[in-house]
Backbone as CSV, one residue per row, in Angstrom:
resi,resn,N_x,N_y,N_z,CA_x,CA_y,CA_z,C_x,C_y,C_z
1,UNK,14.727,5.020,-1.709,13.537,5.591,-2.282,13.631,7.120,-2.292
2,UNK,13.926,7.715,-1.117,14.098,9.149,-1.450,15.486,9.696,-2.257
3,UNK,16.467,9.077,-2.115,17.663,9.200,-3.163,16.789,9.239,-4.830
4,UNK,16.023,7.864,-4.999,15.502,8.099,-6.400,14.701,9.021,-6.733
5,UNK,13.255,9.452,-6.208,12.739,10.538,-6.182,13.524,11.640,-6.493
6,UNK,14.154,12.016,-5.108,14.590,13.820,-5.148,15.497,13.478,-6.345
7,UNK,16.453,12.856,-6.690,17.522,12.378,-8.164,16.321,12.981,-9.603
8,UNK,15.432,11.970,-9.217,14.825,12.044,-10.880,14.188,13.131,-10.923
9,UNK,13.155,13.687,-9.816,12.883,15.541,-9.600,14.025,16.505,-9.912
10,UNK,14.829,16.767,-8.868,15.628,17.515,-9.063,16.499,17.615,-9.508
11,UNK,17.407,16.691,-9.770,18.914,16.173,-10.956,19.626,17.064,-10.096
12,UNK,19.955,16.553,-9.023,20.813,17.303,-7.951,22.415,17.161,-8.600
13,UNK,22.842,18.056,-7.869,24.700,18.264,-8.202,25.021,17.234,-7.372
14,UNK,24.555,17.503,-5.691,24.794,16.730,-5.153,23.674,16.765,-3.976
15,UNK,23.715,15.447,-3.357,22.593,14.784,-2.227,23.023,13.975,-1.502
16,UNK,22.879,14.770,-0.243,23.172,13.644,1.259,21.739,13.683,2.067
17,UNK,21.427,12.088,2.055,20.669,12.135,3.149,21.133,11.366,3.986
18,UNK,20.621,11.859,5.609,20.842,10.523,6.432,19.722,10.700,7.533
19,UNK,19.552,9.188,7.894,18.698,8.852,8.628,19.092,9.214,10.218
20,UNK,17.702,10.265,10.719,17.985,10.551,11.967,17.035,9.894,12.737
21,UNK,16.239,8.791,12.630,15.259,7.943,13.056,15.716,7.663,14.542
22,UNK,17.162,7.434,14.722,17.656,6.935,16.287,17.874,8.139,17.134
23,UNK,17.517,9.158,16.294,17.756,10.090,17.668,16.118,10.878,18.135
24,UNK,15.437,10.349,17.973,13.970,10.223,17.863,13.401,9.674,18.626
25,UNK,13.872,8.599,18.794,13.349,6.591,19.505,12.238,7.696,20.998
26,UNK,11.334,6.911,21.222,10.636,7.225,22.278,9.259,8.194,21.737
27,UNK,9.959,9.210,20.882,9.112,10.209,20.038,7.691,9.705,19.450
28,UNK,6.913,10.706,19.916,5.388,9.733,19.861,5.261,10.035,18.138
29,UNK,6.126,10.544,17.192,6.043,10.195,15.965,6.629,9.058,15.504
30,UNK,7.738,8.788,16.480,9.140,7.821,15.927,7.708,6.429,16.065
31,UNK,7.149,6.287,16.979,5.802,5.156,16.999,5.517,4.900,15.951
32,UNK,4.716,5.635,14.841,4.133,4.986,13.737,5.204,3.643,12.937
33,UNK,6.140,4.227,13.291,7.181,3.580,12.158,7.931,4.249,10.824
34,UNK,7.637,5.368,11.333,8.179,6.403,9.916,9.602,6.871,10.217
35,UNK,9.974,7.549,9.469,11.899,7.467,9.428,11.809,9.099,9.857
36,UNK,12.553,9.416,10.758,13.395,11.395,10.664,14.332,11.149,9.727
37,UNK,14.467,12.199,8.528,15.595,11.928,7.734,15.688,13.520,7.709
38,UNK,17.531,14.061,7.439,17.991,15.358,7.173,18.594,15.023,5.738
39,UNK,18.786,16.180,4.794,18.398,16.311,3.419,19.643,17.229,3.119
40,UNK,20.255,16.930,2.645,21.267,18.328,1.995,20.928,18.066,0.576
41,UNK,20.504,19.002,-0.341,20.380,18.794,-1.467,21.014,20.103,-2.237
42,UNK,21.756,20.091,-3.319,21.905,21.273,-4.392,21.829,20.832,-5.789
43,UNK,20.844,21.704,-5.967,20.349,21.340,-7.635,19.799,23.019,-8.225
44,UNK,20.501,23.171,-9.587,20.496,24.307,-10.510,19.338,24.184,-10.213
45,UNK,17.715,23.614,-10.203,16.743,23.881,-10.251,16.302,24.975,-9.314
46,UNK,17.369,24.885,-8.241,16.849,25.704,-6.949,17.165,27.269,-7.224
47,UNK,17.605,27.663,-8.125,18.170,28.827,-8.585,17.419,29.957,-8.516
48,UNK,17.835,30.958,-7.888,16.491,32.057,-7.770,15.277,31.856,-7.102
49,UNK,15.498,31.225,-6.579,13.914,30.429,-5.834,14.040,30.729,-4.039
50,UNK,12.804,30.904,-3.298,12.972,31.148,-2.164,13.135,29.622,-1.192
51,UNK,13.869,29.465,-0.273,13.416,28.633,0.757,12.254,27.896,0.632
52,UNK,11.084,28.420,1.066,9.805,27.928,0.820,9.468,27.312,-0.580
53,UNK,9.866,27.770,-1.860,10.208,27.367,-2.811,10.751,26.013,-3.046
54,UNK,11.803,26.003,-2.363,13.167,24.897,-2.716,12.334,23.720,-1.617
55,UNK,11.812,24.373,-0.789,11.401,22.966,0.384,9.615,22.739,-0.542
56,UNK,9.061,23.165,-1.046,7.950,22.867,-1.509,8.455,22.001,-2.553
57,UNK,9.136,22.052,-3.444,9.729,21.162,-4.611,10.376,19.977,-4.024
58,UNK,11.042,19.952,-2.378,10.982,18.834,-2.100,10.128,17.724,-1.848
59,UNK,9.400,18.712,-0.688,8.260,18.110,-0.537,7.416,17.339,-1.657
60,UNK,7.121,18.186,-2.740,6.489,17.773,-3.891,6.998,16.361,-4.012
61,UNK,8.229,15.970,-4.202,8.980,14.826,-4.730,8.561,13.641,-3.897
62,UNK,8.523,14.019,-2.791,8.216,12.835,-1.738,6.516,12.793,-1.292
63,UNK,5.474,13.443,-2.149,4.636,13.486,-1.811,4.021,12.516,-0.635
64,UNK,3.815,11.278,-1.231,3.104,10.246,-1.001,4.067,9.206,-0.118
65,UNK,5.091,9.666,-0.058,6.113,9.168,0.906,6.216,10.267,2.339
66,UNK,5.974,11.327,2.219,5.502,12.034,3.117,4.344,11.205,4.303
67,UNK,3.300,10.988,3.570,2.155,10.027,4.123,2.505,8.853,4.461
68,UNK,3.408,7.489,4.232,3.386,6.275,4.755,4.791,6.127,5.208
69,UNK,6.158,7.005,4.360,7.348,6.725,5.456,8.361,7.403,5.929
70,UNK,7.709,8.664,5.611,8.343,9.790,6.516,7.865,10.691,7.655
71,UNK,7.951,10.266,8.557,7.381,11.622,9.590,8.150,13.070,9.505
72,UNK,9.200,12.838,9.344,9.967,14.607,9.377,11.355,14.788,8.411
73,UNK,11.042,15.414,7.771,12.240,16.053,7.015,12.915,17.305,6.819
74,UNK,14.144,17.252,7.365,15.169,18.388,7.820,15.500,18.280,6.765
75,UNK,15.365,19.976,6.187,15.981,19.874,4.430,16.659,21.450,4.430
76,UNK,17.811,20.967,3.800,18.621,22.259,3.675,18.754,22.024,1.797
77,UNK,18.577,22.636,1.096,18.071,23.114,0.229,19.256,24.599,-0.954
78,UNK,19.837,24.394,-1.940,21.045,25.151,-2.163,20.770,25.011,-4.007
79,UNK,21.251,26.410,-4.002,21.821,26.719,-5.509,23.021,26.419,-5.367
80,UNK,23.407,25.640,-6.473,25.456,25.634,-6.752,26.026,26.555,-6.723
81,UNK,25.716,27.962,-6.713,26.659,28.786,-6.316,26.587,29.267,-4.712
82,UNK,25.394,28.590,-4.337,25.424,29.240,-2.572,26.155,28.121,-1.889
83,UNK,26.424,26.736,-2.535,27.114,25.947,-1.825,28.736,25.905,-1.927
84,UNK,29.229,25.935,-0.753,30.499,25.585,-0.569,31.360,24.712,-0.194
């Protein structure tokens, strides 16, 4: 679900997510049942844009997935030319 989202938002170059839910366990968020996920994303969209920028456009994407199955998202966030 978040692969399709951030994909059809952003038309990334490229996207890794992975689930950090097990290193959480005990975490009075990890309780609800929601996932920790970290985010590498680079997409031309991010171009010229600040941090706060690039993580608000994520955010945006996952709005409503924010609310029922994500508790936290570690997002690193890149123009194709800042990635190496």
């Amino acid at each position: 679900m978040i692969r399709q989202r951030l994909t059809t938002v952003l038309a990334p170059e490229s996207l890794e997510i992975t689930d950090e839910s097990h290193l959480h366990a005990g975490h009075a968020g990890a309780r609800s049942g929601k996932g920790h996920y970290a985010v590498t994303i680079v997409s031309e969209k991010f171009t010229g844009l600040s941090t706060l920028e690039r993580h608000r456009m994520v955010y945006g994407a996952l709005t409503d997935a924010m609310e029922s199955d994500i508790h936290a998202l570690n997002i690193h966030a890149f123009a194709p030319d800042e990635f190496a």
